[in-house]
N, C-alpha and C positions, 0 to 999 in steps of 0.2 A: 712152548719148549724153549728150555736157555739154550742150546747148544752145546759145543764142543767147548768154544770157548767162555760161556758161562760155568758148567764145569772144572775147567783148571783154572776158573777165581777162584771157586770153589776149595779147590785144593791148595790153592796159596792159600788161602787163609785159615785155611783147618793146620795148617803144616804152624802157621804164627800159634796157633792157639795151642797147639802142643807145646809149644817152643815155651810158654808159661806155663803150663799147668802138668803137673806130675803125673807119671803111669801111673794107671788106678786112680781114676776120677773121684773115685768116690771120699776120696781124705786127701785135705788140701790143709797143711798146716802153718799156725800160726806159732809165735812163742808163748807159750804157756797154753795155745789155744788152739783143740783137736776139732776141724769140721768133719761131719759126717753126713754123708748122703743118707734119709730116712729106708728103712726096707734095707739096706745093707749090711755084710756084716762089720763090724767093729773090733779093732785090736787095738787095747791099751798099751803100751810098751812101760816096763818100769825100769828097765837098766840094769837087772839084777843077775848076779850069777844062779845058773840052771840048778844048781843043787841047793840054792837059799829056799828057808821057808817064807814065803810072802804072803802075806795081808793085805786085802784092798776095802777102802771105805768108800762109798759117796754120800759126800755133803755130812761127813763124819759119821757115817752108820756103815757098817759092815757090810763086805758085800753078799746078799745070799746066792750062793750056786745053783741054777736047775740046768734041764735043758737047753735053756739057751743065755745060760749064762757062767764058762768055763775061767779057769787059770789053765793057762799052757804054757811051761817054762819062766814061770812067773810071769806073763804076761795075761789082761783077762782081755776074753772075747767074748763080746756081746753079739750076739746071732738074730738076725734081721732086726736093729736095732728102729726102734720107735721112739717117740719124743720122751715117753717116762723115762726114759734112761737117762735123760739131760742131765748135766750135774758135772759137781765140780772133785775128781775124783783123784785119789792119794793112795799109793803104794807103801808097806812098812816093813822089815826085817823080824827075826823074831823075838827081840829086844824093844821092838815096836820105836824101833827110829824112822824118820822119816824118809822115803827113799828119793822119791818124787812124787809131783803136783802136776794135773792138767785141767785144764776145765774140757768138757765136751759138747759141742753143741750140734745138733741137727736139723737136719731141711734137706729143700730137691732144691735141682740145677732151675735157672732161671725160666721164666717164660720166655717166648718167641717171643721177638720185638717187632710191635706193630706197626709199620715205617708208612708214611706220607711224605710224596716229593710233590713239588710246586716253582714254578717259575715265576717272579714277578713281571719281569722283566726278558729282555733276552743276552741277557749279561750275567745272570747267575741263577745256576740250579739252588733252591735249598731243602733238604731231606728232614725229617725231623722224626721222632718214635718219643712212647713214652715210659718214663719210668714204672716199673712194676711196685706200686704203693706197699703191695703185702707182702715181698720180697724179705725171710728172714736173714739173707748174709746179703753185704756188701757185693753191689754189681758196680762191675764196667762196663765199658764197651770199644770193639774195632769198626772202624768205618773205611770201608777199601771201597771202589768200583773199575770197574774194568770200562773204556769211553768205546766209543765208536771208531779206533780205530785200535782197539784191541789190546792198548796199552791195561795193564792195571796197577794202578795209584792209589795211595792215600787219599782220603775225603777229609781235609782240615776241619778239626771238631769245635765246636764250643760246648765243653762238657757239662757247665753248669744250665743249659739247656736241652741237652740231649740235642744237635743238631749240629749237622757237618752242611758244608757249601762247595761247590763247583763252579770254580768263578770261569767266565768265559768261555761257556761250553759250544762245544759244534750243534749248534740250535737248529742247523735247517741237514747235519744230515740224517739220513733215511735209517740207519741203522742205530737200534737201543744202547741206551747206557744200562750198567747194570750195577745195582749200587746191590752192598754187601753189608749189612749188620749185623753184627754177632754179642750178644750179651754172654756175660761172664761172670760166674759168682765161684764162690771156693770148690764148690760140687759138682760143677758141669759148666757147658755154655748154649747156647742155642741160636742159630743163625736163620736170617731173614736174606732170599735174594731177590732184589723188584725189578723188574726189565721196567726201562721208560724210555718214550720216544720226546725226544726235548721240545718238541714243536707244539706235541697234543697236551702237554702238560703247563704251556705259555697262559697265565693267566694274571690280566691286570689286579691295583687295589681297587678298592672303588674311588672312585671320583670325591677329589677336596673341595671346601668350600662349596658347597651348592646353597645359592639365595635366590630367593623369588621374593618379587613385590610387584604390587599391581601398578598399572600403568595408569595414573587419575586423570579422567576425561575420559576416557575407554573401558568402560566397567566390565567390558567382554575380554581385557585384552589381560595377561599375567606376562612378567619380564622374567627370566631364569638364566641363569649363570652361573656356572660350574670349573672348575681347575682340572688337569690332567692330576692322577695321582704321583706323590713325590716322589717314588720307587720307580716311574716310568718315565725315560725320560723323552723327547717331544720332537727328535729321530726317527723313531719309528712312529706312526699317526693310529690313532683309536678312534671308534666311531661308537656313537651309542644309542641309549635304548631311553627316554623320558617318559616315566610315566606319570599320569597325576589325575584325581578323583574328587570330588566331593567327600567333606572328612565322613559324613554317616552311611556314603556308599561303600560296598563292593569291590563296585565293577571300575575297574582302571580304564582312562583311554589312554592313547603310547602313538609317540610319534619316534623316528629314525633321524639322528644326525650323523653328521661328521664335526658341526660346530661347535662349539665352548657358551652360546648361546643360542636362544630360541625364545620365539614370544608365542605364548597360548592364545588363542582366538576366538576359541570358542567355550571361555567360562561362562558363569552368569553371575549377576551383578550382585553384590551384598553377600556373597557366600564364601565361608573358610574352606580351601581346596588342601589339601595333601600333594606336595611331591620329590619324588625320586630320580633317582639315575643310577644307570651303571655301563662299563664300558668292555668295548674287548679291540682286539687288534683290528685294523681297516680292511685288512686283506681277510678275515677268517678266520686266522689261524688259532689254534688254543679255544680256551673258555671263557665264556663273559666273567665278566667281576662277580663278586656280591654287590649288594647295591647299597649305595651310598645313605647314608643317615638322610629319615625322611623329616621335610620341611615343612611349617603351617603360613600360610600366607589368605588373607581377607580380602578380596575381591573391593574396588571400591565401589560406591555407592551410585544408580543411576540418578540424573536431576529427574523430576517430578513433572507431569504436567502442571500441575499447579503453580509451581514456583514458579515458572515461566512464565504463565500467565502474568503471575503477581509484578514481576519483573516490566512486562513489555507495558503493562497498564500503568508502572510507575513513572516509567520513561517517555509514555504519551501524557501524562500525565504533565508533568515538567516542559515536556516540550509544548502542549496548547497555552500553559499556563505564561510560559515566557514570550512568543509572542501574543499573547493576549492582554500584556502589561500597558494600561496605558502610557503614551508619550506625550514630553512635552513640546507643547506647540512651538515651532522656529518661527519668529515675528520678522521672516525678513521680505523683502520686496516681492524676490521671486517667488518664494516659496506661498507667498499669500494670495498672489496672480495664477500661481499654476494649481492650487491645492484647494480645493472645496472640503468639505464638511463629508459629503455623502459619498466623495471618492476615498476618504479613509475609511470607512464602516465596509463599503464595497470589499473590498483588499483585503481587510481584518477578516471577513465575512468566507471568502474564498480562501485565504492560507487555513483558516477553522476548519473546514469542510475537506480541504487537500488531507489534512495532517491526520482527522480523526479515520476518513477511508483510509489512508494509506496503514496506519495501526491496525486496524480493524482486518484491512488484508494480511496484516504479520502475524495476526493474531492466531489468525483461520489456518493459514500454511503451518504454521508453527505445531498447531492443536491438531491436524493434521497426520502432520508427518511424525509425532510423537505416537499416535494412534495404531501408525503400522509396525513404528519399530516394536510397541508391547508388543504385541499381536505375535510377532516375529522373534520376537523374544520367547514367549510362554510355549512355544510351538518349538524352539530348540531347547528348551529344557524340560520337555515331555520326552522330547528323542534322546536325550543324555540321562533322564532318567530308565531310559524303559528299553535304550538297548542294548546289544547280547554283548557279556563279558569278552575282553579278546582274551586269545590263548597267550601267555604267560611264559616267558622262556627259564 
């Protein structure tokens, strides 16, 4: 229910729309141009004295009289007038001069305007309705609302949108605004009244700039980063909703922030993921967004066991080879005293033997611990394939 005082907005504004439009709604005149409400009755005026003999034509043919189509004191009346009657119609004396010209046209009062309010932010309400496409006469419109403290105001319009604004409205308090639209055509008008509570109506844009690219070296890992939308500004704090999927999946996973970034952790490597965002106020209040334009981003690539191998085998490879280069012999006193033949083979013999176990160990740990991560791998992306959708806000 609007109330008491929803009622006498009510009545301001019927009281304005009188204040334009003529007793007897149903003919609302232009110059040279008669509107008529359809189903109504219809009176020509010709201007004529009562005892003149008068002639009416439409669209140059005579007019025929029946039932519901009279002269009364030279005037004609069309009785529950319908679209055939449409026409551009002429009065004559009996000299057949010309008395006057109207043209007539018909249609009903406008639709009911279908009004949608929304808060981007918490600094302006904006209302919005739309135009009625099949509308045969020329509409306007009033935009009043009466605020939460019972004032009623003007709703500054931008007409060529159909949308009025309420800048800096009382957003947190408890009682409704009540916004008032009233369409207006020559034949009638028809009023919309919306109670809205400013708070339940707070709903952000979505979220600007959202990029995601994978983190290389971590083919589990995706980097994402997102902007507050332009319309909100960064005073009041949003929290949001990330979702993101495999692109031939379904089934979304979704994590909860308050941050402007987030790293994914549990992709899997070499695959195209989808993702999204959308936000709403930090404390609850209002609606979430719609959600932001979704993103394609390529997981990168894991290394290989192989390659690794290839890798460590090239590397021992290099290192037996260098020192197993032979050297040339130092001809000097001490070194010929202190240095036999079979103490270099020795040396050569045992750095060989170090280097190739010591590879051969790197090799094993290496082949290894690659071994678990697949393992570990293929067993999280059985569980991201195969479990249950979450619910969806």
């Amino acid at each position: 229910m609007l109330g008491s005082a929803s009622y006498l907005c009510h009545i301001l504004v019927m009281a304005t729309i009188f204040l334009l439009i003529p007793a007897g709604a149903e003919i609302f005149r232009a110059k040279d141009v008669l509107y008529g409400r359809i189903g109504t009755d219809i009176t020509l005026m010709c201007n004529a004295a009562n005892d003149r003999i008068i002639q009416w034509k439409v669209n140059g043919t005579l007019v025929a009289l029946t039932n519901v189509t009279k002269v009364q004191h030279g005037n004609l009346v069309l009785l529950v007038a319908n679209l055939p009657v449409e026409g551009n119609y002429s009065c004559y004396d009996k000299t057949g001069r010309l008395l006057h010209w109207i043209q007539l046209k018909l249609g009903h009062p406008p639709s009911k305007p279908l009004v949608h309010c929304k808060a981007s932010n918490f600094y302006r309400i904006s209302c919005s309705w739309k135009k009625n496409q099949e509308a045969a006469f020329p509409t306007s419109y009033i935009a009043t609302y009466r605020a939460p403290s019972s004032k009623v105001l003007n709703c500054p319009t931008d007409l060529l949108n159909n949308i009025c604004q309420i800048d800096n409205p009382q957003i947190f308090a408890s009682l409704p605004y009540v916004i008032n639209i009233t369409a207006i055509n020559p034949v009638g008008y028809r009023t919309t009244l919306l109670e809205i509570v400013a708070m339940e109506i707070v709903q952000p844009d979505p979220p600007a700039n959202l990029t995601a690219e994978p983190v290389f070296g971590s083919p589990r890992r995706i980097k994402v980063q997102w902007d507050y939308p332009p319309s909100w500004g960064e005073r009041f704090e949003l929290k949001f909703i990330l979702e993101y999927k495999l692109q031939q999946n379904h089934f979304w996973s979704r994590l909860e922030t308050k941050m402007k970034a987030e790293i994914i952790t549990d992709a899997i490597a070499a695959q195209l993921y989808v993702i999204r965002v959308k936000a709403k106020d930090s404390f609850d209040n209002g609606k979430w967004s719609d959600w932001s334009s979704e993103v394609l981003v390529m997981t990168s690539s894991e290394t290989s066991t192989e390659s690794i191998q290839t890798t460590v085998t090239t590397l021992m490879t290099d290192f037996v080879h260098t020192y197993s280069q032979p050297t040339e012999p130092t001809f000097s006193p001490t070194s010929i005293l202190s240095t036999t033949g079979s103490d270099v083979l020795d040396r050569d013999i045992v750095v060989l033997i170090s280097v190739t176990v010591s590879v051969g160990i790197s090799i094993a740990v290496a082949t290894f611990l690659l071994w678990i991560r697949r393992k570990r791998q293929e067993s999280d992306k059985n569980g991201i394939l195969t479990k249950k959708a979450l619910p969806l806000c």
